[in-house]
C-alpha positions as CSV (number, residue, x, y, z in Angstrom):
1,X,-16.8,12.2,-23.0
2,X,-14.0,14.0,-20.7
3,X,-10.7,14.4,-21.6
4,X,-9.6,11.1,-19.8
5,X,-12.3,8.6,-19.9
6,X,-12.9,8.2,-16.2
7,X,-16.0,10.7,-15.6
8,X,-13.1,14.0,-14.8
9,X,-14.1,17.7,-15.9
10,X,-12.0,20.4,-15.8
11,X,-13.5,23.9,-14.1
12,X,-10.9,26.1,-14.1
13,X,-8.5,25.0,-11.6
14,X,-10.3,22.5,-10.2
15,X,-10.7,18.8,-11.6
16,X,-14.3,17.3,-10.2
17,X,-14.9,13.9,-10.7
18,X,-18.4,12.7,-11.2
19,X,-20.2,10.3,-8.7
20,X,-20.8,7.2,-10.7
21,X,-16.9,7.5,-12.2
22,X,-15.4,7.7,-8.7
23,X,-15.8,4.4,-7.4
24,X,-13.9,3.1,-10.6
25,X,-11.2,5.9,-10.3
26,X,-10.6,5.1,-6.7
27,X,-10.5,1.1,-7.7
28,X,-7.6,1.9,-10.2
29,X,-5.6,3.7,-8.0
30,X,-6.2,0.8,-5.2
31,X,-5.1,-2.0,-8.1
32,X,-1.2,-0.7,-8.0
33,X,1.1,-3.2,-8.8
34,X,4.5,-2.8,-7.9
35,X,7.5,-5.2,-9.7
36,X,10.4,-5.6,-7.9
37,X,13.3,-8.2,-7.6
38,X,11.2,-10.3,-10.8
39,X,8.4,-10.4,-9.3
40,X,4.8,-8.6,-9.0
41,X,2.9,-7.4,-6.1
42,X,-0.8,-6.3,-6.1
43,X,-0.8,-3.7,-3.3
44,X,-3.7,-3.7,-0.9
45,X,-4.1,-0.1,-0.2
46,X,-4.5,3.2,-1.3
47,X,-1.2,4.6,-0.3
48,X,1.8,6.2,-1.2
49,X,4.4,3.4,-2.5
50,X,6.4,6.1,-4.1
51,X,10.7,5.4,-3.2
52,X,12.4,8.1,-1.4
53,X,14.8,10.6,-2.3
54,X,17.5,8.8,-3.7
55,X,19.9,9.9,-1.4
56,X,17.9,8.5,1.6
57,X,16.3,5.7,0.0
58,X,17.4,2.0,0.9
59,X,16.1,-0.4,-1.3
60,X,15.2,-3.0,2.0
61,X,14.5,-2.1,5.6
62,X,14.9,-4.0,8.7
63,X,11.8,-4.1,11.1
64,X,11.3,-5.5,14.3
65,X,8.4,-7.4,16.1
66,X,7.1,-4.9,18.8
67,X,6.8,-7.5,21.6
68,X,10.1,-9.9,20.6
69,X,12.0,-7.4,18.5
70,X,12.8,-10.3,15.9
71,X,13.8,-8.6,12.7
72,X,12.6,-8.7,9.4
73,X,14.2,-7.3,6.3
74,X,11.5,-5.6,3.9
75,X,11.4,-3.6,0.7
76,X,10.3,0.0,0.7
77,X,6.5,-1.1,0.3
78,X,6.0,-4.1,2.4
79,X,7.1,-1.8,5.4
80,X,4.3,1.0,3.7
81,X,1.6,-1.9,4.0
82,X,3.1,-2.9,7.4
83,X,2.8,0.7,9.1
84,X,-0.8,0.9,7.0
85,X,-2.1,-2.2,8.6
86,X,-0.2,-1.4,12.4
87,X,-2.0,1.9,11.9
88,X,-5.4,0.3,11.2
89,X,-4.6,-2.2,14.1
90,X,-4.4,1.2,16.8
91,X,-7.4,2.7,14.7
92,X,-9.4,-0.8,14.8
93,X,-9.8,-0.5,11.8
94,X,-10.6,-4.4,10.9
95,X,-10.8,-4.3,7.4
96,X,-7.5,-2.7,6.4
97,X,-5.6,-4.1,9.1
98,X,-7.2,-7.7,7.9
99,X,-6.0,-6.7,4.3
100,X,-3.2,-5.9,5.1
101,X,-2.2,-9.1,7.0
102,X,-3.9,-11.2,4.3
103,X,-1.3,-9.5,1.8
104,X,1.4,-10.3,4.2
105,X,0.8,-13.9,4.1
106,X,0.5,-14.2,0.4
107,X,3.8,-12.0,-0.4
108,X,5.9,-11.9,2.7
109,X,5.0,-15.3,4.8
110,X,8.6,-15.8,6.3
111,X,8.4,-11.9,7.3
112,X,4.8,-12.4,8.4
113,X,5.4,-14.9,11.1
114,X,8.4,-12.8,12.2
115,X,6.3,-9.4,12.5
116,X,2.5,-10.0,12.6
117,X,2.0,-14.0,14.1
């Protein structure tokens, strides 16, 4: 077995990952869960959720609807899935845009019907 468990070999500088491992490697990554303010959220995406540097980084941000420009105040990652799911919405992208509102509505309904309704 590799060194990790999850189908990786190391070629010099390079790390492959074998075909049947990838799908569950990718899955992992996908199944982020972030805890803030008590509570858990089970991101949608593959994306960076990382904070910013800390002297830029502001724990909430305020975004506004495009068409009424009614704001909502959102942490860090909810405006990560927001711009990942506007993004999808220019790209029509269905699936991840659908995600992304579905994860809206479970985690951030007052903010959803400010931003996305």
């Amino acid at each position: 077995m590799d060194s990790v468990g999850l189908g990786l070999t190391n070629t010099g500088e390079v790390m492959n990952i074998t075909n049947n491992k990838y799908s569950e490697l990718v899955a992992l990554h996908k199944m982020e869960t972030i805890k803030w303010n008590d509570k858990e959220y089970k991101m949608p995406f593959d994306a960076d959720y990382s904070r910013q540097k800390a002297d830029s980084f502001k724990e909430e941000i305020i975004v506004k609807n495009r068409f009424s420009g009614a704001p909502a105040l959102l942490p860090w990652f909810a405006v990560a899935v927001y711009d990942t799911l506007m993004g999808a919405e220019q790209l029509g992208d269905v699936k991840t845009h659908r995600k992304g509102l579905d994860w809206f509505q479970k985690y951030f309904t007052d903010q959803y019907y400010v931003l996305l309704d």
